[in-house]
C-alpha positions as CSV (number, residue, x, y, z in Angstrom):
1,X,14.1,9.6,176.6
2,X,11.9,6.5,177.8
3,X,13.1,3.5,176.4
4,X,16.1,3.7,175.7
5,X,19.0,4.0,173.1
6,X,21.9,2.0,170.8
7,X,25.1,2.8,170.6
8,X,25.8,2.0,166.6
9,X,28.8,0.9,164.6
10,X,29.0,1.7,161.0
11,X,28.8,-1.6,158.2
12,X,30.1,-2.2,155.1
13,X,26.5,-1.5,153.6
14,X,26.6,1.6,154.6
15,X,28.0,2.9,151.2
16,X,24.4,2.7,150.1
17,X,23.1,5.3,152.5
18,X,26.3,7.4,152.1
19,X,27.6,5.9,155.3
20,X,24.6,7.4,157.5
21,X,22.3,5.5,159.9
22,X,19.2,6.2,162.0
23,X,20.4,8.5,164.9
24,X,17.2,8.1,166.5
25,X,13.9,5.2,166.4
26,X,11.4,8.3,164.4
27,X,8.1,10.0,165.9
28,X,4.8,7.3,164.9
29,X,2.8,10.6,166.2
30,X,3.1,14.2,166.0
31,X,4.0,16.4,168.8
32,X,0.6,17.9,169.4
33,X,-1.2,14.1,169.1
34,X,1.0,12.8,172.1
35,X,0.1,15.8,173.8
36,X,-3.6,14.9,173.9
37,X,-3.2,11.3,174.7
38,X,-0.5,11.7,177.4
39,X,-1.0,13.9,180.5
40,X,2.9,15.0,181.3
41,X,2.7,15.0,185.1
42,X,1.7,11.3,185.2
43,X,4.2,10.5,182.7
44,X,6.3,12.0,185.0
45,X,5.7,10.1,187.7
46,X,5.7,7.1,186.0
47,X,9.1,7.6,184.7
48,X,10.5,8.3,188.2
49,X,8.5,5.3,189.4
50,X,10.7,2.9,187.0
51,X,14.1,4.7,188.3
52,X,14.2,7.7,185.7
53,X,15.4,10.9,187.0
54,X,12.9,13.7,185.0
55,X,13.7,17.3,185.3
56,X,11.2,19.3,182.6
57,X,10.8,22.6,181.7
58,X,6.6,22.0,181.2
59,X,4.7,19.0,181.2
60,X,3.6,19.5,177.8
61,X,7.1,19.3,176.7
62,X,7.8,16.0,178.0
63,X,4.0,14.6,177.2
64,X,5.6,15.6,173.5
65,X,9.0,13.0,174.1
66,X,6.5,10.2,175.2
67,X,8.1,6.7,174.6
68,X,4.7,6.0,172.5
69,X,5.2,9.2,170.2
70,X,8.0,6.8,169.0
71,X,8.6,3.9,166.6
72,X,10.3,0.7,169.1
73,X,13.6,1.5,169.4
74,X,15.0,-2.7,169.3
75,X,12.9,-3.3,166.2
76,X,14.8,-0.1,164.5
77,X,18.2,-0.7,166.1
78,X,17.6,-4.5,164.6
79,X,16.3,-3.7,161.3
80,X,19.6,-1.6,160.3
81,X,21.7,-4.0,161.1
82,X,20.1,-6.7,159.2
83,X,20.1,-4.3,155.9
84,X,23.7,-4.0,157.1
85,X,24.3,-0.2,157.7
86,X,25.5,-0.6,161.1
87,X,26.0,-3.2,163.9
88,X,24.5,-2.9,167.4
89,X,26.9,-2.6,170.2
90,X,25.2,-1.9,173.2
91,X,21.6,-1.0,174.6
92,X,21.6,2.1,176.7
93,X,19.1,2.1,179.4
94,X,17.7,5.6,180.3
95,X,18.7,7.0,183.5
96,X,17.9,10.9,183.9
97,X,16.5,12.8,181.6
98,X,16.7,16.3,181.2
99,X,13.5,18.5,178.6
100,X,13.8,22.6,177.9
């Protein structure tokens, strides 16, 4: 939602994982921990600041999507292609984003 994602194509390797990859970077924090350490509104803000269209259905439920809550995207993305499960073809920059 903040960062960013990959487009990913599938490897050779991926036989070992039954031809499956990460489909997303995976929370470092749950839900309710990003909520205390991240007020919504100013995440908000700061979002739209940096060129991020935000339309949220409650603060709280975007404070829970928080680009910390998240393990870094480019080290993930970067990490399955070096174990060979699939190959990065393009970084996708976030440009609206849209919580329920």
């Amino acid at each position: 939602m903040e960062t960013g994602s990959y487009l990913l194509a599938g490897q050779a390797g991926a036989a070992q994982t039954f031809y499956t990859t990460a489909h997303g970077s995976g929370r470092t924090m749950s839900r309710h921990q990003a909520k205390k350490m991240v007020q919504g509104r100013t995440l908000l803000r700061e979002m739209e600041q940096r060129g991020i269209y935000v339309r949220t259905a409650s603060y709280g439920g975007l404070a829970e999507e928080a680009g910390l809550a998240y393990k870094d995207i480019d080290l993930v993305a970067r990490t399955t292609e070096e174990a060979g499960l699939s190959r990065r073809v393009i970084k996708l920059v976030p440009m609206g984003n849209i919580k329920g």
